[in-house]
N, C-alpha and C positions, 0 to 999 in steps of 0.2 A: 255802890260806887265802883267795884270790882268789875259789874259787867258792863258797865256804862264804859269803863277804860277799855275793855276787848273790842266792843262796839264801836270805839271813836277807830281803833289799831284796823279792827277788819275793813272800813274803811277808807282809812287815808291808802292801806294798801292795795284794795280795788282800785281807788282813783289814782293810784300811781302805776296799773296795766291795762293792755289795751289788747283788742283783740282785732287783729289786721285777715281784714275776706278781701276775696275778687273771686274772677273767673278768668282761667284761663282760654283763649281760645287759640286755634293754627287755621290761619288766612280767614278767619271768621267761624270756624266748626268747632264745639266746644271740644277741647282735648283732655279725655281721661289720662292718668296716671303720668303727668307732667311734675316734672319736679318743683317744687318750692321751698327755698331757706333763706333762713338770715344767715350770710357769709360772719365767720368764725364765731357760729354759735352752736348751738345743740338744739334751737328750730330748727325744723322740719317737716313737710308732710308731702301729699301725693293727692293730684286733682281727683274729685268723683265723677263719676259716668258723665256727667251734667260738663265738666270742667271748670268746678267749684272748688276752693280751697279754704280753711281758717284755718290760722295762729294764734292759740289761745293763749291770752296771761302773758303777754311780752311786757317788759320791764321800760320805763319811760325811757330816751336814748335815741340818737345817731345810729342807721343801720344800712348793709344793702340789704338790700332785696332780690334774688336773681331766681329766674325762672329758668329750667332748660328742660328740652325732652329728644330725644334723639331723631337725627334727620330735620332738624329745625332751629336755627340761630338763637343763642340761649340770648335773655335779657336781663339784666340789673336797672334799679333804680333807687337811689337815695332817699330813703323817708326818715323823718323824725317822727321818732313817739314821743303826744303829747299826753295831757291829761285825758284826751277824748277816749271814750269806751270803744270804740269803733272806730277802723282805719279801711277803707274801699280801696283798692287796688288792681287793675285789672290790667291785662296782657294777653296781645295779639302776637305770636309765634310767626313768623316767614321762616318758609323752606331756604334751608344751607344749600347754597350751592358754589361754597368754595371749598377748601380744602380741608375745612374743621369738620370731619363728619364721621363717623363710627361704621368703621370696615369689620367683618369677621372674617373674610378669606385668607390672610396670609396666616392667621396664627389658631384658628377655629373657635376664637374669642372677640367680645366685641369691642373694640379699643375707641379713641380717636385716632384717626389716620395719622395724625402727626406724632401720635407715640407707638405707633407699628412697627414692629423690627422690622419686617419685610414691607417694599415699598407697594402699595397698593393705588391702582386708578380707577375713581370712581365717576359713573354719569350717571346722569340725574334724568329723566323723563325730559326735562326742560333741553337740553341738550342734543335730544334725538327729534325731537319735535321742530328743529331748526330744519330738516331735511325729512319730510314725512315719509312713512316708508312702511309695507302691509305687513313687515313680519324684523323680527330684531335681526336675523343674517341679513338681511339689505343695510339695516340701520349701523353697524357696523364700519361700515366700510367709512366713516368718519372718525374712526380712533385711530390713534396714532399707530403704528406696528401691527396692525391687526388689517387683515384684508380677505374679504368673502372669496375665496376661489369659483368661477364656475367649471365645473370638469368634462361637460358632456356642451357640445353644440345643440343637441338636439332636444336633450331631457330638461337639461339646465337644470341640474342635481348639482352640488357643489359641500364644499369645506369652509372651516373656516383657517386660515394661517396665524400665527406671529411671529414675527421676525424672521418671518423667510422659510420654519418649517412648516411640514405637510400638516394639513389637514388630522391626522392618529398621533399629532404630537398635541394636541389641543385638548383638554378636557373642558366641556361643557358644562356646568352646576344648573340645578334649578334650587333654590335653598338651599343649597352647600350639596344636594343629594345628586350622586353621580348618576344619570340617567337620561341624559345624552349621549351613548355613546354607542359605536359598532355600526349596525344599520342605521340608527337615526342622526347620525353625523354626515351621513350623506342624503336619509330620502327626509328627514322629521325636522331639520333646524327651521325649516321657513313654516313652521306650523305653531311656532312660538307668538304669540299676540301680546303686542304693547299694550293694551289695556290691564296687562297684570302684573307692569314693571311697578317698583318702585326704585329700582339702582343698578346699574350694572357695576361690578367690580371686577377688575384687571387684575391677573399679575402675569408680568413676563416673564419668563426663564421657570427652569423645576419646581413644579412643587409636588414630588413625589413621595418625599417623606410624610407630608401629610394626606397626600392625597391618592398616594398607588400608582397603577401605572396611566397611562393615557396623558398623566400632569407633564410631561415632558418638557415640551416646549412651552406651556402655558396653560392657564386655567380662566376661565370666564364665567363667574355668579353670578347667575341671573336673580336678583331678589323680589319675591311678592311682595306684592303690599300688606298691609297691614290691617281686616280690616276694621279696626278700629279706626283708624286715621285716614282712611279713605273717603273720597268721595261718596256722597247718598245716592247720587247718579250721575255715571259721563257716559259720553258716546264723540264718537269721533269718526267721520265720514268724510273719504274723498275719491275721486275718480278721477282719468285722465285723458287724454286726446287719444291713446292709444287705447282708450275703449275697457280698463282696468277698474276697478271697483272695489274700492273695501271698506269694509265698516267694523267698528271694536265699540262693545258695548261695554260697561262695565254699572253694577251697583251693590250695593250692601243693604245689610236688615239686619236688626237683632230677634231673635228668638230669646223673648224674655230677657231677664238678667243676665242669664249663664252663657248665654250662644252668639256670636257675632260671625256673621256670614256674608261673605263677599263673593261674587258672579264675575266672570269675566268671560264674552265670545266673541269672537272674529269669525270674521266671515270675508272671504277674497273670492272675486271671480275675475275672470279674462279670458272671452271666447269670439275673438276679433282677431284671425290669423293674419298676418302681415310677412310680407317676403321682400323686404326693403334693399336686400341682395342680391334678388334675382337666380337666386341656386335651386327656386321649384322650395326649397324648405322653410319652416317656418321660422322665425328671426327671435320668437320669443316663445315658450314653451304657453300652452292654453291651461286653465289650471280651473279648476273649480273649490274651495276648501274651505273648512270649519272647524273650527277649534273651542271648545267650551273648556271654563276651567272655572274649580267653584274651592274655597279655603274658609275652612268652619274654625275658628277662636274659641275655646273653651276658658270662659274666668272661670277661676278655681282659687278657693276662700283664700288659700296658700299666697296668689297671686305669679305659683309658676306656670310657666307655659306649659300647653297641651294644643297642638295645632294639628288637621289635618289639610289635605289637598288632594283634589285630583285631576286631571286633564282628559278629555278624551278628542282625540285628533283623525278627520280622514282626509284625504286629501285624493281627487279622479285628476294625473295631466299628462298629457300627450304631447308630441311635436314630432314633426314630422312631413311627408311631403304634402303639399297643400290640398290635392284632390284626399287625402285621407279622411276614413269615414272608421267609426265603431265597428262595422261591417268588416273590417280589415287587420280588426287585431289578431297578432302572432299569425298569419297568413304570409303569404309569399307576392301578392299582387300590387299592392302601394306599401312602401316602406313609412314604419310610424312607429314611435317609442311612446308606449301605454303604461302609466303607473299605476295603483291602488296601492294605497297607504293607509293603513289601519292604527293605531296607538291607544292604548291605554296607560295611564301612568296611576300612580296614589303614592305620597307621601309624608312624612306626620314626624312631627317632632315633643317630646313628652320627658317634662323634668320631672326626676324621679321626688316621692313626697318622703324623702328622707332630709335635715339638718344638711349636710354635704350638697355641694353643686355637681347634680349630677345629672346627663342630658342621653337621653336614647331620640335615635333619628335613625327612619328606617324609610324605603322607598320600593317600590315595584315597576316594572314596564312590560308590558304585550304590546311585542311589534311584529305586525301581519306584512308583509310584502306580495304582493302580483304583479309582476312587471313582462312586459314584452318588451323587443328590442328587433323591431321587425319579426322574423319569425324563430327567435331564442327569446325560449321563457328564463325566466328570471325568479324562482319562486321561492321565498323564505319566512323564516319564525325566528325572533329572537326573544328571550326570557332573562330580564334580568332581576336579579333580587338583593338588595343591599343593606344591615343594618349594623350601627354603632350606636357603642356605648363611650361617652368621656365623662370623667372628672377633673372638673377643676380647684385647686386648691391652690391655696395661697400660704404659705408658712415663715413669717418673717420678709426676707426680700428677694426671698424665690416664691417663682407664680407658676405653679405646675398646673400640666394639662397630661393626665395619664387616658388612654382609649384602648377598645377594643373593636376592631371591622369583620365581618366579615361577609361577600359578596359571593354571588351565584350566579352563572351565566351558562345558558339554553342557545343552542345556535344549532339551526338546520336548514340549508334548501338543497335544490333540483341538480345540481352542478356534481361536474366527474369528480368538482375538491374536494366537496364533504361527501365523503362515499356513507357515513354515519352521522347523526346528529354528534353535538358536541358538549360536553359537560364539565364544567372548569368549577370548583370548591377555592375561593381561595380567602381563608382566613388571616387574618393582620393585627399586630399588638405595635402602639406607638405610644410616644412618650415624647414630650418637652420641658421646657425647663426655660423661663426668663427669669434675669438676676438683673435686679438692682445694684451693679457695681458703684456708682458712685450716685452723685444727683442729674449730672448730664450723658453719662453711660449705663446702659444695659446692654447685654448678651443675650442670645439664644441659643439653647443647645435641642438637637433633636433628632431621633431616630425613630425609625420604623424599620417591621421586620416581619416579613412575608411571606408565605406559603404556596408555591405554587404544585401542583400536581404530578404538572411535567416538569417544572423546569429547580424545582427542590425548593433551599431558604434562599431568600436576599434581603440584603438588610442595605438600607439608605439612611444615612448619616443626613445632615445639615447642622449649619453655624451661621449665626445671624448677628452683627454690633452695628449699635444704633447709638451714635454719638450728638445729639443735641446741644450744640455749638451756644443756641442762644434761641428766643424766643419765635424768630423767625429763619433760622438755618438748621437744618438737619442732614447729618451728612450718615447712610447705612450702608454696610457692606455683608453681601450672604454668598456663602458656599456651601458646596455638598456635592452628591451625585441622587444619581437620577436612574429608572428603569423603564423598559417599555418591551410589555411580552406582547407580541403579535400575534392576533386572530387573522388567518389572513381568509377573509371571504372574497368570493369574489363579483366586488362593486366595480372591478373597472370597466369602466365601458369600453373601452377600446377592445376588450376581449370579447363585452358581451354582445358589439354588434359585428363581431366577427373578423374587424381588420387585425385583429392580432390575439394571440395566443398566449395562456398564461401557464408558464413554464418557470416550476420549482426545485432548484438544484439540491438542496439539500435540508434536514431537519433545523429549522432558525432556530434560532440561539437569542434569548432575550437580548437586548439591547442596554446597553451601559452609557452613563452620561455622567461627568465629571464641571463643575460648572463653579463660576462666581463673577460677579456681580456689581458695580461701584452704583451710588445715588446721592445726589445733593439734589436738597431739596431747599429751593431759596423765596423768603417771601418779602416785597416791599411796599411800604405803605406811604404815602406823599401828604403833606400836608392839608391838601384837600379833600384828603380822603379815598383819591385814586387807586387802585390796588392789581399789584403785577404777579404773582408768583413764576416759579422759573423751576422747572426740576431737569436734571441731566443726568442721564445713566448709560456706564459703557457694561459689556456683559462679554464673556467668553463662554462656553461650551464643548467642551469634546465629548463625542461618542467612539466607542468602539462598537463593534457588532451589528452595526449597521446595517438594518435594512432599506435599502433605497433601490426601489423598481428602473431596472434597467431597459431604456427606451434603446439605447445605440447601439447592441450589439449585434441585434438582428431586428430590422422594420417589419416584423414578423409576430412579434412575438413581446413579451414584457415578462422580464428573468426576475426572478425572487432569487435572492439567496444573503448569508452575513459579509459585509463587506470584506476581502483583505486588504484591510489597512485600518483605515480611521473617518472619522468627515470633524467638521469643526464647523462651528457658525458662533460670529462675533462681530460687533459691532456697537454702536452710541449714538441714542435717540436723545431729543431735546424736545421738551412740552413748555410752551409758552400761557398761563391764562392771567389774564387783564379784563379790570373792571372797571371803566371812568365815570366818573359824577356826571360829567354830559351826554350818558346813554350809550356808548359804547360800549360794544363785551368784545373781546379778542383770545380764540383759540384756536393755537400756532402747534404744530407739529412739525418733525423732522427722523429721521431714521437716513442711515449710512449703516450699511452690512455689508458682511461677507461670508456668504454660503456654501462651503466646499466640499469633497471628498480628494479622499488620496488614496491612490491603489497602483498598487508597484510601480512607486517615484513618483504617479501622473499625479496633479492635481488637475479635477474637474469641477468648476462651478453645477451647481445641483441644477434638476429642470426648476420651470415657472418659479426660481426666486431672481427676485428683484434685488439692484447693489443698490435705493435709493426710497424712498416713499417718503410726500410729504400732505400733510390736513390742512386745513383751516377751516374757521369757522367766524364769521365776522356779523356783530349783530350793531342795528343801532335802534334805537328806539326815540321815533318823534312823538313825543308826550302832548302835543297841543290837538295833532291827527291823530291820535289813539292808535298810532302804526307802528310796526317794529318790520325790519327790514333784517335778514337772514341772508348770505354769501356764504356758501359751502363748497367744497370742495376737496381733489384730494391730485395727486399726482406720481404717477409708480416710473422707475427707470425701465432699462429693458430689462428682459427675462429669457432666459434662455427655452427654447418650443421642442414638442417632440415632432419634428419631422419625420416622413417615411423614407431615409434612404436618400443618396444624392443628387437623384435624380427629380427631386420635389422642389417646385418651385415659389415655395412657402418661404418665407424669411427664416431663418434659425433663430433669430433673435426679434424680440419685440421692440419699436420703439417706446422711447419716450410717450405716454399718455395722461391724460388729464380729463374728469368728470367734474364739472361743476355744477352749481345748481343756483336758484336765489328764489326766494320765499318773501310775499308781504303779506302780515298778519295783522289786522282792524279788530281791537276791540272795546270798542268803546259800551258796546251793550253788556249789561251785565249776565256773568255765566255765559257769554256766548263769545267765541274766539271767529272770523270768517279771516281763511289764508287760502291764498293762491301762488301760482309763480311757475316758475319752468325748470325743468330737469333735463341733465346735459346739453348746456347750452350752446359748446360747442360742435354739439353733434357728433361725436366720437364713436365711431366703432371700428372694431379690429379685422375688418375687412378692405379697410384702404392701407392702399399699398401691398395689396397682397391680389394674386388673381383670382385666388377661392379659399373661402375657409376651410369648407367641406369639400374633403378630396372624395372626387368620383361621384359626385351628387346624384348623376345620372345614370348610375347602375348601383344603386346601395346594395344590392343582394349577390354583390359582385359575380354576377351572371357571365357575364364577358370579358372576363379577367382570366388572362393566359397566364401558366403557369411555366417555367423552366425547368430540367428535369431534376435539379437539386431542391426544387421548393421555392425556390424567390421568384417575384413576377415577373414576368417578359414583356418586356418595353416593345411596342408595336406604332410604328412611325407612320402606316399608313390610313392614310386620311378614311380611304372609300372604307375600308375594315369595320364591321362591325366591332371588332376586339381593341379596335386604333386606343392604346393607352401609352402616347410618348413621354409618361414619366413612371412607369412600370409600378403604379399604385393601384390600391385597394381602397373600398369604401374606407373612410375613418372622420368621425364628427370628434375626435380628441384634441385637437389641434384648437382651444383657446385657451384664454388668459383674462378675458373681460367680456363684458353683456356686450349683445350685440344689438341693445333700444336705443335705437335714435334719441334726437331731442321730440320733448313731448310736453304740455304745458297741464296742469293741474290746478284744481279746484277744491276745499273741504270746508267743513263746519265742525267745529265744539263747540258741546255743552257740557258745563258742571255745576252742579247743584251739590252744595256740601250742608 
């Protein structure tokens, strides 16, 4: 009788649990290690390789249910457990692409953005794919405050800016791992292939305490995918009326259990010279290039990460006068600027297999240079090596993040600067601290503290308050200072195709930057469902020690030295994104700055920045025609130019400009995307209104350039002269601000197979 009563008991309590399965999937691909719970309970578990889940033994009852996994709109759903043994459940993941999404750039943690002290801007593949583009520097140029510089007419080598600083205030990530930068910030950015994005992340103003020097005026993560959650196979090809061509291939494979391995390569050609100016040069530089890049996943029983990566980049381009041949490189009889671009990267990130959350990331770069510049070689090495260690810890309602960096940099070429190769050790110990002050405040405290060789310690503070007003307002405010030790190589072109000369007054002195910040971040939701967000942020900055290359003292020459006095740059950008039930998507940008120096009383607005920059992005999507319709665009004020001297009759100032573009994308067939559309519609280039871009086009080897006996040029008024130069200039292709490609119309296909 005794066991007949356990028997009835074991029983009735089986048939009062139930055990709740699905499959998870994201856009249809089954997703491992996707989260699954019953909200306020002690289920839990994590999808398998398959994107399989069960919950065993759940108690009869009302529950949610919510799935989430990062980079993907988490899902809930109401179930009742009944008496049934079995509950089926299953859940399709859509990519996030509003502002609920997991940043690690501002705090070197993975957060949601909307609980990040520091304000971070995130884009999505979907976003850049609105205006296709063969390399992320072009793609760029639709974020708000952020604008690709081109610095060379002829080479079409370029930076990237924010908010109005240079190009060496920008630090470039590729996985948080510093390795964009020095030479590959001018010859490597357009070697970056979209096939191996999965997000860009922004932030404006310093983040030097975290990140050392180069973070000055901003930092840009470039993140890989995943690949786990990638695609099985894409490709993505388009060309254009100007005779351009590119293709990104990307796929993954597991190797067994343990190994998950993702491929990604681009390949760009344009060998269709066009001289739409009529200056005898070419209007867009010819380029041939290839980038392969491959990121091996190791599962590890632990379930921490162990990732590697590596890249390898070359990149053959020229521009130059149109009769130019290979036959004529670094020679004296047709003028032509010849690059070779070599690149190796590797780098890996590996949680250590200790209890503690502990994270080593380390990175390497070999970058080869071969450049001519008419007949001045250009030849360099740079060696970079970077590895850190963090922990993070969490101890009551302080969230510490303590590290260790330390960076190694190799720099050598041909030039009178580096009379010796160049070897900089510079090791780094940082520390933060977020507090939990109330339920709608937290604080950040943080510093770092650095070693340099030459220039001793520096140490960079920052303070970060993140006040969470309410579910949908966030209002943060960050300060600090900032540093920035200068390598100064010499990338200018202006010096290296001879119109001017690069002239060092004194031992530079690192650069100091004192900064902070305001951000409201506003979100609204309409009863339809419609959805606006709104973020606005004003920022200030001062520098002292400034180095800022001086074009105006002599059209000769380009003076290095630390500013006397200060510079200051300040201003307040507004981001608009909107999302309507009737297919429309709306994003709106705006920037108002002010870029200055001050040196004995003067104030001078800085060269090539702009008092103004505005994006947009405007999509609609006709659901019946499987089309979606894409409006891009952007719009800069004027900018101040480096003229040669007064007697140049070049504008000083740029107008007002605008690049638009519009894209229609068909895809009704499945895995297959077909988009076309046109680029610069208004046909803009910065040749109207001006009588030449390129001063002296017709003597670039300034052959017949008279000199005065102090050095400066001799303006020669007569026509018959061979020497006839009536504005006393010298060859110079330095003189832009923006591409100089027409409008041009395009063509492409995707596929993805997941």
């Amino acid at each position: 009788m005794k066991y007949l009563i356990l028997i009835l008991f074991f029983c009735v309590s089986v048939s009062g649990q139930t055990a709740i399965k699905g499959k998870i999937t994201a856009e249809g691909a089954p997703l491992e290690y996707a989260s699954v719970s019953l909200a306020k309970t002690k289920f839990g578990v994590i999808t398998d390789s398959l994107g399989n889940f069960e919950l065993q033994a759940v108690p009869k009852g009302e529950y949610q249910l919510k799935v989430s996994f990062a980079g993907f709109k988490s899902q809930q759903r109401r179930i009742a457990v009944t008496d049934s043994l079995e509950l089926i459940r299953n859940f399709d993941l859509k990519a996030d692409n509003t502002l609920d999404e997991l940043v690690v750039t501002g705090t070197l943690k993975a957060v949601n953005r909307l609980e990040s002290p520091v304000p971070v801007e995130v884009y999505k593949p979907t976003f850049f794919k609105k205006n296709p583009t063969a390399n992320i520097f072009e793609a760029l140029q639709n974020v708000n405050g952020v604008r690709p510089q081109l610095n060379c007419n002829v080479c079409n080598t370029g930076d990237i800016h924010i908010n109005g600083l240079e190009g060496p205030y920008t630090l470039v990530l590729i996985d948080g791992m510093p390795i964009v930068s020095g030479l590959s910030t001018v010859y490597g950015l357009s070697g970056i292939p979209n096939s191996l994005l999965e997000r860009v992340e922004v932030v404006k103003g310093p983040a030097s305490s975290l990140y050392g020097s180069e973070a000055v005026g901003g930092l840009i993560n470039i993140i890989t995918k995943n690949p786990k959650s990638a695609p099985v196979l894409s490709a993505d090809a388009f060309s254009t009326s100007w005779g351009e061509a590119n293709v990104d291939l990307g796929f993954k494979a597991n190797l067994g259990k343990s190994i998950s391995l993702l491929t990604g390569v681009n390949y760009f050609n344009y060998s269709n010279p066009i001289d739409n100016n009529h200056d005898n040069f070419t209007d867009v530089t010819l380029q041939d290039r290839i980038s392969v890049f491959q990121k091996w996943n190791f599962n590890r029983k632990s379930n921490k990460l162990f990732s590697m990566a590596g890249r390898f980049f070359y990149e053959d381009r020229w521009g130059g006068e149109m009769q130019w041949e290979k036959k004529y490189r670094g020679g004296s009889e047709v003028y032509g600027e010849s690059i070779y671009t070599k690149r190796y990267e590797l780098l890996g990130s590996y949680e250590l297999p200790v209890a503690e959350k502990m994270l080593f990331t380390f990175s390497y770069t070999d970058h080869d240079q071969n450049s001519v510049y008419g007949n001045t070689p250009y030849l360099a090495q740079q060696k970079i090596g970077f590895g850190q260690l963090t922990w993070d810890k969490k101890i009551g309602n302080h969230d510490l993040l303590f590290g260790t960096a330390i960076r190694y940099q190799f720099y050598n070429d041909n030039t009178p600067a580096t009379a010796t190769s160049d070897k900089t050790w510079i090791p780094s110990l940082f520390a933060q601290d977020e507090i939990k002050l109330a339920e709608k405040h937290s604080l950040l405290l943080g510093l770092r503290y650095d070693y340099n060789n030459r220039h001793g310690n520096i140490l960079t503070p920052r303070l970060a308050h993140k006040w969470k007003i309410d579910d949908r307002t966030i209002f943060r405010f960050n300060a600090g200072t900032g540093f920035r030790v200068v390598n100064l190589f010499t990338e200018e072109h202006a010096a290296l195709t001879g119109s001017r000369d690069v002239e060092v007054l004194e031992d530079l002195e690192p650069e100091r930057s004192y900064n902070a910040n305001l951000n409201l971040l506003k979100k609204f939701y309409t009863d339809n469902g419609d959805y606006i967000g709104v973020e606005a942020t004003a920022w200030y900055t001062y520098f002292t020690n400034s180095i800022i290359p001086d074009y105006d003292t002599d059209p000769n020459k380009i003076i290095y030295k630390n500013l006397d006095g200060y510079s200051v740059t300040q201003g307040i950008s507004l981001n608009v994104d909107a999302v309507f039930q009737n297919g429309l998507k709306v994003i709106l940008g705006g920037t108002l700055m002010d870029v200055a120096k001050t040196e004995n009383g003067e104030k001078t607005r800085q060269m090539l920045t702009e008092k103004f920059t505005g994006t947009w992005a405007i999509s609609y999507r006709i659901k019946d025609w499987f089309l979606d319709i894409d409006y891009t665009g952007n719009v800069y004020g004027p900018m101040r130019l480096p003229t040669l001297g007064d007697l140049d009759p070049r504008k000083d100032y740029s107008p007002t400009w605008s690049i638009q573009n519009i894209q229609f994308t068909y895809n009704k067939i499945k895995n297959f995307e077909f988009y076309g559309g046109i680029k610069n519609l208004l046909n803009w280039t910065p040749n109207k209104g001006n009588p030449f871009i390129i001063a002296r086009a017709n003597d670039p080897f300034d052959e017949n350039v008279q000199y005065n006996p102090d050095g400066s040029v001799m303006q020669v008024n007569d026509t018959n002269s061979q020497y006839y130069n009536p504005y006393a200039l010298t060859f110079d292709p330095g003189y832009v601000y923006g591409p100089n490609q027409g409008i041009r119309s395009f063509f492409g296909i995707r596929y993805t197979f997941k």
